[in-house]
Structure formats: structure tokens, C-alpha cells
N, C-alpha and C positions, 0 to 999 in steps of 0.2 A: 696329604694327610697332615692334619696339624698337630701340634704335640700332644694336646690333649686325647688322641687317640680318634679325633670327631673328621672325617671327610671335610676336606676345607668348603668344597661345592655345597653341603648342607647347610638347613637354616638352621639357626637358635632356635633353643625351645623359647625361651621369651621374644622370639621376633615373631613364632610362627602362632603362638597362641597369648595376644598379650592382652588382652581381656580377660580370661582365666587369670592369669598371672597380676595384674593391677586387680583382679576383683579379689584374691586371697589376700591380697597386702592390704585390701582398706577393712576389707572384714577382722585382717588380725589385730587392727588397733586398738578395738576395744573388744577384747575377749569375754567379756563378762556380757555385755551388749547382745555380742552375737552368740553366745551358748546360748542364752535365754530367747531369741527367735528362733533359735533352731530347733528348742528344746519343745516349744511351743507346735512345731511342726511332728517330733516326735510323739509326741502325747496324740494328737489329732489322727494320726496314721494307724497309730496302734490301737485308738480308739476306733477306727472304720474299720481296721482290720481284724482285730480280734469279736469284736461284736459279729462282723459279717460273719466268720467262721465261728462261732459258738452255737449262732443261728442254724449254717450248716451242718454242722454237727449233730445237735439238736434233730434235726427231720431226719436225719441219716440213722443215727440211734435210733427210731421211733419207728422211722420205714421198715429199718430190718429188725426190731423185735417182734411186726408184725409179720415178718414171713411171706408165706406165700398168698396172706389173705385176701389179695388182690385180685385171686384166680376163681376162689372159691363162690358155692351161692348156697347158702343154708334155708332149707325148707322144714317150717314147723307147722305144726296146728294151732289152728286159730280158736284162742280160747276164748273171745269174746263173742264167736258164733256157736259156743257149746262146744267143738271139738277137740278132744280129748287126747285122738291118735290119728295115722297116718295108716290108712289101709293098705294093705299089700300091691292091690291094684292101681293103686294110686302111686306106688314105686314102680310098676312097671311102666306108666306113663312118664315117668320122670325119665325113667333107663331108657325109654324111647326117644324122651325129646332130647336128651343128653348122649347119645347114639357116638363114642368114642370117646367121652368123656370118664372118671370115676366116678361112679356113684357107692355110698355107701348109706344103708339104712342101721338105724343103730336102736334100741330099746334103754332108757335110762332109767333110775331109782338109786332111793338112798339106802344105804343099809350099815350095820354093824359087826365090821370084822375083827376078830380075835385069833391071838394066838397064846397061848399058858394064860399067865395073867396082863396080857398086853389088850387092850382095846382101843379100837378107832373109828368115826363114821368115815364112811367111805360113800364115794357115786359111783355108783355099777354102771356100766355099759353092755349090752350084748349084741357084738355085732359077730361075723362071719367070719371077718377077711379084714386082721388086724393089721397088718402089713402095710395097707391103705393108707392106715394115719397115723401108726406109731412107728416106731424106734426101739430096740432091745439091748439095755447095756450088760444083762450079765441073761444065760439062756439064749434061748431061739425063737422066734414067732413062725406058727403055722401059717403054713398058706391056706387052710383052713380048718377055722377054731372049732373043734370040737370036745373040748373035754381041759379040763384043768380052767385054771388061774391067770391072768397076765396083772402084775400088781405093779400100781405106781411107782415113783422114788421115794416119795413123800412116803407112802403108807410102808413101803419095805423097812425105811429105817424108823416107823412107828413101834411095829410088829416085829423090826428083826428081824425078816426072815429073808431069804434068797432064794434061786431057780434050786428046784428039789424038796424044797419042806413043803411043813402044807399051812395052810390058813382056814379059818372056821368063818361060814358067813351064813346067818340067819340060822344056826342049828347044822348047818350041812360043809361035810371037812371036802375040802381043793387042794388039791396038788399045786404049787405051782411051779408053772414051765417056763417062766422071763419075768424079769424085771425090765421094766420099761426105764428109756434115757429119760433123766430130768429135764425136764423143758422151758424154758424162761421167756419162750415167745407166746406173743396173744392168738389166743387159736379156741374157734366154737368147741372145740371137746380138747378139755384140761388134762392130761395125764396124768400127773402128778400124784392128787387124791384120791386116785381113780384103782378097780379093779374091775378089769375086764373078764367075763365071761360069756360061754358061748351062747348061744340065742334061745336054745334048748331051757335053759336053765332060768329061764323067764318066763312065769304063767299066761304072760298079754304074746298074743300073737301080732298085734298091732304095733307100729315104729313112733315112737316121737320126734324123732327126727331124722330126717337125709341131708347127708353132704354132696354135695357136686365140685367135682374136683376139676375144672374146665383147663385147657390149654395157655388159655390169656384171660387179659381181661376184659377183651373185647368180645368171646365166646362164651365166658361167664353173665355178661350182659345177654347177650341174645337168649342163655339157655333159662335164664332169672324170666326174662319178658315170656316166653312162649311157655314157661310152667306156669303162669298167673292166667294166660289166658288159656288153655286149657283147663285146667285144677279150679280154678274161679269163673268159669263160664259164667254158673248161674247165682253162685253165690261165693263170697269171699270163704273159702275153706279151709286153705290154708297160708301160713305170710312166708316171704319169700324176700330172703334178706342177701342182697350183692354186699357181699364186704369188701367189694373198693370203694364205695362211697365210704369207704372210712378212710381209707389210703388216699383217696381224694380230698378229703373236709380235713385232714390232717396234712398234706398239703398246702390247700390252701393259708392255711393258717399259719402254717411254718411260712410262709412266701410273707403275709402281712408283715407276721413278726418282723422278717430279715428287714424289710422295708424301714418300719420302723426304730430296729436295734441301726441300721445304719444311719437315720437319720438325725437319731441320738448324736452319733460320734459324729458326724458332717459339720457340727455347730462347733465341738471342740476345733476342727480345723479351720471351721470359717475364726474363730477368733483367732490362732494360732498365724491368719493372714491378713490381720486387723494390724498385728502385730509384727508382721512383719511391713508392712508399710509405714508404721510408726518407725519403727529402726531403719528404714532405705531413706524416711526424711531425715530423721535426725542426721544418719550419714554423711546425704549429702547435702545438707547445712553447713555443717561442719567442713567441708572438705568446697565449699562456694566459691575459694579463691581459686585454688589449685582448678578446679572443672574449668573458672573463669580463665587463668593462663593456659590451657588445653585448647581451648576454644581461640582465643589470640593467636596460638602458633598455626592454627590450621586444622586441628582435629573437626571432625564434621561430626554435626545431630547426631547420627544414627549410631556413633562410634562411641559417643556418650550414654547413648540408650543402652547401647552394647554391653559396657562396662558395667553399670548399674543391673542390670536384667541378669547377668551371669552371675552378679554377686546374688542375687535373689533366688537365683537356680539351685546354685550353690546352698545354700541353707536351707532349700526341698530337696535336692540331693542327699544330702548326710543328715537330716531330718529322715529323710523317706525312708532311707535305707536302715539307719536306727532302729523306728517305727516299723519297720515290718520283720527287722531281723527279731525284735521284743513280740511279737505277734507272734510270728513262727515258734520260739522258744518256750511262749506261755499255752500253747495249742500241743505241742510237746506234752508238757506238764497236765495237760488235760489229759491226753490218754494215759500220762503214769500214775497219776493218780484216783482218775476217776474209772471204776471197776467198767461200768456199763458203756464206755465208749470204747469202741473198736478202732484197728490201726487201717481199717477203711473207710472207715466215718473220717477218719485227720486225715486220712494222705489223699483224700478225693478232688480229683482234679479242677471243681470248680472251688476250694480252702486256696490253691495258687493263685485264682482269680480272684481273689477279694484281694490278694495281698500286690497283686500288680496294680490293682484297680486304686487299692489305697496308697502304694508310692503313686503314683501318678496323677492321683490328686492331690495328693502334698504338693507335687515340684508343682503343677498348675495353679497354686493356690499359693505357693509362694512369686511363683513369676506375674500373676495378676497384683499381690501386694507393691512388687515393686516398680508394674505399669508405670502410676503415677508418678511419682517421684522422679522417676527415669524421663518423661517426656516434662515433668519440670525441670530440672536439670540442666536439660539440650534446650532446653527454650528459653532460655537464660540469656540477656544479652552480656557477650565478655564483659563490656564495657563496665555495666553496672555489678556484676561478680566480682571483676578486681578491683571494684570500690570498696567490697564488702555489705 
């Protein structure tokens, strides 16, 4: 043991790693030099990284405001062949081909609801079996609607009223027995402005539209094809809408973007590595003799390559990690302050991957800058090095 408390049989840290160690000492000589190629690395990282995740973000928001729209397939009538409604019969065909799926036929209209001197338009709904598609924040939903009111959020706090009072709509007074949850996702029937009543209470015995609530979205497809060719045999009768090609075409789109937000910030690191190969020459310009007596005592090519490449590492190293620690922290700041992003939109496992993806193009993009320089260096004859 030697006094210094170190195993005498161990090596030095500067014998064991003296590349790192020679690449920190020629980086510290000009500290202003190297902040600014490094700095140059930070900017570029955080520019791949935070773009990537904003991107991310961005569809992840968007997917889940849409819900479960994915699953669904909405059939309406086709009003550019005259029709008007959706016959009974024609929901039983649907309940057939959708055989384990929900289906729900629903009657829509606008109307005018009051309560004292409060008034609002409202979109009436009459379906059966509200349970299907709504939520109840204050009250109870039946399992099946036969009598009263189920009123929006929107319209509750129009009107004032809550589960127990009544509302007036078209001359005729409702009890009502729930208040429906506010809803802030995209979804064919709005809750919100809405007031739901039973089926009864609607003169048209004909539907304007069916929901089909399928299990995926790959069932929602089959159940969308096989009610078109049924229902439109002979003639287009009624349209027949998969709302995953919307989850899809928003997709898509979200994918171009990311592409393109990442290839934004690629160009900041491409210069950020223009830049650094300017500083690994000037370096070792600078440092010609010394490389030059290195090379006279016996140090070999690659041990010079060595040197140079580490110091280039080194400055996508603490670049990199800068840059992505500044990403992380500003993707932070994205969910505290912006309302509509969620803390599963930020924390989603591929927001980690943008930010590995972007340190790792940094150190790659700094270690390519210092290629050259480095095998100019080592190819240097001593001779003419310690000429100057």
C-alpha cells in the first residue's frame, strides 16, 4: 500500500487512460474556443431533440383527444340520393352484421331549451341506451331511457340547472335525471350542447344515424365494408364513415411532420460539426511541434488519432448531454404549462428516444468533425512538424 492510500500493484489514472487525460489538457487551453464548439453541439442536440419530441407530443395529444375513434364506424343517410332517414330495418341489418359489437341508433334535431328566463339552442338526441356513449357527472343514467332529460355540461351551466329540476323544451317541461361529464374529445355525437331524450319523444320514428362501437379497429373495418355492401347493394343509400382513417391520415401526417421538424435541427448539428473540425485544426496547428516530438519519441499514428478523436468525443459528450439535459427540461415546461398536453404524451417511451438518438448524433457528429484533422496529424512527418 503506498502512502497515498493507492495499492502500490495499481496503475495510475493517467497511465491507464492518457488520451482522455492529454485530450482535457489541450481542450483547456483555450476555453473560449472549446465552449463555443461545444456549445455549438449543445444547440444542435437540443434542436433534434426537442423538435423530435414536440412532434411526439403533438400526435399523442391529438391521438388521445380523439379517443376511441379508431374503433368506431358511423352510418348516416345519404342525402345526395334523397335520403333523409335511416329505416328501422335497416338497423336491424346493421345489428346483424355487427353481431357483438354496440350498436346504437340515435334521432337528432335542434331545439330551444329554457328554464325561468334562461334560454339556449340545444341538439336533441333520442336514443334508448344512453350508457352506450355517455358519462354522468352529477345523477344517474338509465340503462334504459324512458322519460326525463339527460342535459349537456355546456347547457346545464347555460340554464343552471342540475339532476332534479326540470328544463322546458319546445313548450314541453323534463325533469332532469343527469348531467352528462364534459367532454373535450372528438367524437361523432357532441355532448356537451346536447340534451338527450328518450325516443318516445320524437315524432320521426326513423334514425339519422347509427354508431357502431366495434372491438378494434381492424373489426370496425370489416363491420364499415360489409354494411356498404349490404345497405348499397343497389344503390348508394347510405355513407358509411371508419373513423380511423382519421387516426390514420393524422398519423400519417404527424410521421411527415417529425421527419421534417427533425431535419430542421440535423442542419443545426451538421454546422455545429463544420465547427468542430475548424477547432480540432486550429488545435492541432497549434500544438504541430509537440504532435511533432510525440512522434520522434516513438508514439504511433493511431495513438495520435487516439488523442485528437477523444478530444472530439469529448466535446459531443458534454455537448450531448447538455443538449438533451436542455430538451428534457424544456419538454418538462411543456406539460406545466401547456393545459392540453398530458404527463403521457411527455413521459412516452419513444420522447427517451429522440433524446438518445440526438446525444448520439451529437458525439457521432463531433467525432466525424475531428476525423480529419486527426489522420492529418498522424500523417505528419516528425521531421517536418519539429520544423514548424
Amino acid at each position: 500500500m503506498s502512502a497515498g492510500g493507492r495499492p502500490s500493484g495499481a496503475p495510475r489514472p493517467d497511465v491507464r487512460f492518457p488520451a482522455v487525460l492529454m485530450a482535457r489538457r489541450n481542450l483547456s487551453r483555450n476555453r473560449l474556443r472549446t465552449a463555443l464548439a461545444a456549445l455549438g453541439i449543445v444547440i444542435g442536440v437540443f434542436a433534434i431533440a426537442s423538435l423530435g419530441i414536440l412532434g411526439s407530443v403533438l400526435e399523442l395529444t391529438a391521438t388521445q383527444s380523439l379517443g376511441g375513434l379508431g374503433d368506431q364506424v358511423v352510418v348516416t343517410p345519404n342525402g345526395d340520393a334523397g335520403e333523409e332517414a335511416i329505416e328501422p330495418r335497416d338497423v336491424q341489418r346493421i345489428e346483424r352484421v355487427a353481431a357483438g359489437s354496440e350498436v346504437v341508433p340515435l334521432i337528432s334535431a335542434g331545439a330551444v331549451a329554457q328554464r325561468g328566463d334562461e334560454r339556449t339552442f340545444v341538439t336533441l338526441y333520442g336514443l334508448s341506451e344512453p350508457r352506450a356513449l355517455f358519462e354522468a357527472a352529477d345523477g344517474e343514467l338509465p340503462a334504459r331511457h324512458t322519460r326525463g332529460a339527460i342535459v349537456g355540461s355546456a347547457v346545464a351551466a347555460d340554464l343552471g340547472v342540475e339532476a332534479g329540476r326540470t328544463v322546458t323544451i319546445e313548450g314541453r317541461q323534463y325533469r332532469v335525471i343527469a348531467v352528462l361529464e364534459a367532454a373535450d374529445d372528438v367524437a361523432p355525437v357532441s355532448p356537451n350542447d346536447a340534451i338527450v331524450l328518450p325516443e318516445e319523444a320524437f315524432v320521426e320514428e326513423e334514425y339519422t344515424q347509427v354508431i357502431v362501437r366495434a372491438d378494434s379497429g381492424t373489426e370496425a373495418g370489416r363491420i364499415a365494408a360489409e354494411i356498404r355492401e349490404r345497405l348499397n347493394a343497389r344503390e348508394r343509400r347510405v355513407d358509411v364513415f371508419e373513423l380511423s382513417t382519421i387516426v390514420d391520415r393524422i398519423g400519417d401526417f404527424f410521421a411527415l411532420l417529425n421527419s421534417f421538424l427533425l431535419a430542421v435541427g440535423s442542419i443545426s448539428l451538421v454546422v455545429a460539426g463544420v465547427s468542430i473540425l475548424n477547432v480540432m485544426l486550429m488545435s492541432t496547428a497549434e500544438r504541430r511541434g509537440e504532435i511533432g516530438v510525440l512522434r520522434a519519441v516513438g508514439v504511433q499514428r493511431r495513438d495520435v488519432v487516439r488523442i485528437v478523436l477523444v478530444e472530439a468525443a469529448l466535446l459531443g459528450v458534454v455537448g450531448g448531454a447538455v443538449g438533451a439535459a436542455l430538451a428534457a427540461i424544456g419538454t418538462a415546461g411543456l406539460y406545466y404549462f401547456v393545459a392540453e398536453v398530458t404527463l403521457a404524451a411527455v413521459l412516452a417511451p419513444r420522447n427517451g428516444g429522440y433524446l438518445l438518438v440526438a446525444f448520439g448524433f451529437g458525439v457521432l457528429v463531433s467525432l466525424l468533425g475531428g476525423l480529419y484533422p486527426a489522420w492529418k496529424a498522424a500523417n505528419e512527418r516528425p521531421v517536418d512538424a519539429l520544423r514548424g
